[in-house]
C-alpha positions in Angstrom: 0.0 0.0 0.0 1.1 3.4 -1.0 2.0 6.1 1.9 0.5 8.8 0.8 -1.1 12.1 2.9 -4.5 12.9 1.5 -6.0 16.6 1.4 -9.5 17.3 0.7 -10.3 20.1 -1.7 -13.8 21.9 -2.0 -15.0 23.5 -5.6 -13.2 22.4 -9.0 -10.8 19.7 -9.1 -7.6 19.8 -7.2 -5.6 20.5 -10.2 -6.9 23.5 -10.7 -6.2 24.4 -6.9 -2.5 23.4 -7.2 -1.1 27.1 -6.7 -2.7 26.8 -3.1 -0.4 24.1 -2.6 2.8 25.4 -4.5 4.2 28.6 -5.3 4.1 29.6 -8.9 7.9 30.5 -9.0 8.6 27.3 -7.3 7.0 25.8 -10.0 8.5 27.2 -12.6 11.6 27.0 -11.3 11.8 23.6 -11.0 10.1 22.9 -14.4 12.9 24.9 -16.4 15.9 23.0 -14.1 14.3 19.6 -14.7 13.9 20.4 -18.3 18.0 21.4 -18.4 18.5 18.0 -16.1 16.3 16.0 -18.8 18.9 17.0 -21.9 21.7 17.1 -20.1 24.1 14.9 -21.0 26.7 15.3 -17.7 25.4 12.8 -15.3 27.3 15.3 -12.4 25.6 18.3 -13.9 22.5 16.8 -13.8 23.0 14.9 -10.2 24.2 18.3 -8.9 20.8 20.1 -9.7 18.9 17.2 -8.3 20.8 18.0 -5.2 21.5 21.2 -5.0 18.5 23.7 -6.7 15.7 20.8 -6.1 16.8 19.4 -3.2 16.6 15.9 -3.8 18.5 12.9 -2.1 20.9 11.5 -4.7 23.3 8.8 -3.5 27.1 8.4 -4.9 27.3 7.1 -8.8 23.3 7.0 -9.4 22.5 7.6 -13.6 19.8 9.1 -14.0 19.1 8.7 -17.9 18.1 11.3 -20.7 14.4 12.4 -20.5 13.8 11.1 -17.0 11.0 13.7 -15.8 11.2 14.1 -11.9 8.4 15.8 -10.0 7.9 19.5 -10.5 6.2 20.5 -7.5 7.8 18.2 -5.0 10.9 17.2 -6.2 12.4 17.2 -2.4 10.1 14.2 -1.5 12.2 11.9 -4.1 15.5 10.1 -2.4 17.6 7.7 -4.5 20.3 5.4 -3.3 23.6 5.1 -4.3 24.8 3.4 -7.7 21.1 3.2 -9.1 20.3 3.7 -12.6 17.0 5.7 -13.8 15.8 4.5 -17.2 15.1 6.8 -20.3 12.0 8.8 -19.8 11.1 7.7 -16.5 8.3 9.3 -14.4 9.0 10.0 -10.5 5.9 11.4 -8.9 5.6 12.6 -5.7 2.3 13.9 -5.9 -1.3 13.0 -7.8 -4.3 15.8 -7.9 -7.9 14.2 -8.1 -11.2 15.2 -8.5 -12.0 15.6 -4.7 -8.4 16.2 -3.2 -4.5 15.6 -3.7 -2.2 13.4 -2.2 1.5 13.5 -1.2 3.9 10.8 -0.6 7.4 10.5 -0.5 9.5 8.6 -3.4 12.2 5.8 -1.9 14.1 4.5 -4.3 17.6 1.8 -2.7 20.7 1.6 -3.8 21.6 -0.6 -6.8 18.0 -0.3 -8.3 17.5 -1.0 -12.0 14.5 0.8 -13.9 13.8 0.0 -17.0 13.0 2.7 -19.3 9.3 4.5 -19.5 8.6 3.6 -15.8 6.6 5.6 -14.1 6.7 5.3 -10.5 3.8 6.7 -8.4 3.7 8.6 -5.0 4.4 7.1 -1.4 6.0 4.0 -2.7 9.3 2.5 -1.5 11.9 0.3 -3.6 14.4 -1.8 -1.8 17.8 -2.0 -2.3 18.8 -4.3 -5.6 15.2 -4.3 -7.1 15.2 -4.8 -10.6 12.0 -3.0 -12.1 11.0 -3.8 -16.1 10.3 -0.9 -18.8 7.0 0.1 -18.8 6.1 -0.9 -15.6 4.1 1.6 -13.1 5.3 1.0 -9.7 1.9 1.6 -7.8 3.2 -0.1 -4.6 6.4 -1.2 -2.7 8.8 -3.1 -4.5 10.8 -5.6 -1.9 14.7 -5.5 -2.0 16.2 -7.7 -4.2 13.3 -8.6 -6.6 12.6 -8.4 -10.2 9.0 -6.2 -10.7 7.6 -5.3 -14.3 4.1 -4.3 -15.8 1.0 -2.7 -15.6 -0.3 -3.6 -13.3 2.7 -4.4 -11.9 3.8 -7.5 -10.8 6.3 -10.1 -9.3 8.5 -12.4 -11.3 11.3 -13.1 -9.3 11.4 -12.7 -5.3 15.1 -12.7 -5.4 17.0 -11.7 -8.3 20.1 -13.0 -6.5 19.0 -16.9 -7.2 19.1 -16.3 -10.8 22.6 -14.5 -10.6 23.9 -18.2 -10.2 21.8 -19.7 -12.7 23.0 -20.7 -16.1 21.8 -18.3 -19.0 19.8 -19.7 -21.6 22.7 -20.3 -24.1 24.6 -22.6 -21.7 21.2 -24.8 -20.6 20.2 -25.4 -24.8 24.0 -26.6 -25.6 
């Protein structure tokens, strides 16, 4: 189950309400430094505005690819481990707006997580250390360390990507 903090709105939908929750300039000025972080093709330019003008937790030696789109409003709720690689044009969301309210939740990503490319990852979820999550997959709920997630909706195939580590690849079985 997701962590997430839940906020009632009255009137129009929350989305329309989301200067109440967040400054206009903060908004815009994370929107243009994720947009240079998105092109950028220095992985310590890019690591360096995560940490230091959005105010993210990024551990030692994480990648985060090209076109990976980070939160705009609340990119400070995101922490990522060290040595973790963020696919190409992966989603990170640390908020949703709704109809009848919004919800925040903070991002927890290990260390030495792999995500697959065009993941998006939802608010108030945690991923362990050494998860292995597939392209395309929407990460909706904790992810245990160590295991192999992928789809939508998302789900298990391997509790422990360390047993197949050991295993003999494909090639070696067939000759």
């Amino acid at each position: 189950m997701r962590k997430t903090e839940r906020y009632p709105v009255e009137g129009t939908n929350a989305l329309w309400q989301m200067y109440r929750t967040v400054s206009r300039w903060k908004a815009v000025r994370n929107f243009v430094f994720i947009q240079l972080s998105r092109y950028c093709p220095s992985l310590r330019l890019k690591n360096w505005i995560y940490r230091r003008i959005l105010r993210m937790k990024v551990g030692e030696n994480t990648a985060f690819a090209l076109m990976v789109m980070v939160d705009v409003f609340f990119p400070e709720r995101i922490s990522v481990g060290d040595n973790t690689i963020i696919g190409y044009n992966t989603t990170i969301l640390a908020h949703e707006y709704l109809i009848k309210e919004y919800r925040l939740g903070d991002v927890r990503i290990g260390s030495h997580v792999m995500i697959g490319a065009n993941t998006t990852i939802l608010p108030g979820v945690t991923i362990g250390d050494h998860a292995v999550i597939g392209a395309g997959a929407v990460v909706h709920r904790d992810v245990a360390p160590y295991s192999f997630v992928a789809g939508n909706p998302l789900r298990v195939i391997h509790e422990d990507v360390r047993e197949r580590e050991d295993a003999p690849d494909d090639e070696a079985r067939e000759g």
